[in-house]
C-alpha angles and dihedrals in degrees: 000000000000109000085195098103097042084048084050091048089046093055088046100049095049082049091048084049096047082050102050090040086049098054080037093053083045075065102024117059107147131109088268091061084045089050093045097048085045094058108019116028096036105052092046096073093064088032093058085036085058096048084044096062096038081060094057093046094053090042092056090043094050092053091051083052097055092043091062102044082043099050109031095249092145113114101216124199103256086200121103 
């Protein structure tokens, strides 16, 4: 299971969103639009970054995962 194309999507999706806030604040220039960029739009870009990372890390868990079931890298108990 590869987390690369929902990262893509993800990166794609927060620069979709910078576009379109930026055309909106070209409209939109009151304390409202401040308060909003403030608390919504700033926050999002280390936000994503975060998500984005912890993607990577479960992606390359899982294929180690995978690598070991795959490949009988599991140590068992041979006691019973």
């Amino acid at each position: 299971m590869s987390t690369t194309a929902p990262q893509a999507r993800l990166k794609d999706a927060l620069r979709e969103l910078n576009l379109a806030w930026a055309r909106a604040r070209e409209q939109w220039r009151d304390q409202a639009a401040e308060e909003f960029h403030k608390e919504v739009i700033e926050p999002l870009e280390p936000r994503v970054s975060q998500t984005i990372n912890a993607m990577a890390s479960l992606g390359d868990a899982i294929l180690a995962a995978n690598r070991e079931a795959e490949g009988g890298g599991v140590v068992r108990d041979g006691g019973g």
